[in-house]
C-alpha positions, -999 to +999 in steps of 0.1 A: +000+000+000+014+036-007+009+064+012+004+096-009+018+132+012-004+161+006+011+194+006+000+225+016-002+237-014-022+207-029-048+217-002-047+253-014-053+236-049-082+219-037-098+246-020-092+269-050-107+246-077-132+234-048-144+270-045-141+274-085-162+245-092-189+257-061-194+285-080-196+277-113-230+252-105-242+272-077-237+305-085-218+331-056-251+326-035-256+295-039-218+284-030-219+311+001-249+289+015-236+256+006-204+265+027-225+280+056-241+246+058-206+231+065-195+262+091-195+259+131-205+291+138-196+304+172-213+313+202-235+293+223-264+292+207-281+274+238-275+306+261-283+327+233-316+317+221-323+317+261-314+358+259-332+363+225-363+344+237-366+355+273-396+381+267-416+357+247-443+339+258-460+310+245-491+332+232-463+360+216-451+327+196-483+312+190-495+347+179-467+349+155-471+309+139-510+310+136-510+330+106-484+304+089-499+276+098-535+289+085-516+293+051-502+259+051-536+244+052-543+259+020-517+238-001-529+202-003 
């Protein structure tokens, strides 16, 4: 079995034509989102949906999905 090294600069080839290749099917958009999908973020997203949410009540997000949900229905 043979072991094949991969240099830096074959990853910067791979990113480049990676990126190259994104773009050409998906478009700019489409490649930004694809990449997002693969991203870790940062923050906590636990502790912040806790500080984001902390004035809302159930009926506040009931109030705010009721009109979606009516819509939905209409769709068979």
């Amino acid at each position: 079995m043979s072991v094949m090294a991969i240099t830096v600069k074959d990853l910067e080839n791979i990113r480049t034509e990676g990126l190259k290749v994104l773009k050409e099917k998906l478009g700019a958009v489409g490649m930004i989102k694809f990449i997002q999908m693969y991203s870790n973020g940062q923050g906590d997203y636990t502790q912040d949906r806790e500080e984001y949410l902390k004035d809302v009540s159930i009926e506040d997000f009931d109030n705010f999905m009721l009109p979606a949900s009516e819509s939905i229905k209409q769709f068979p």
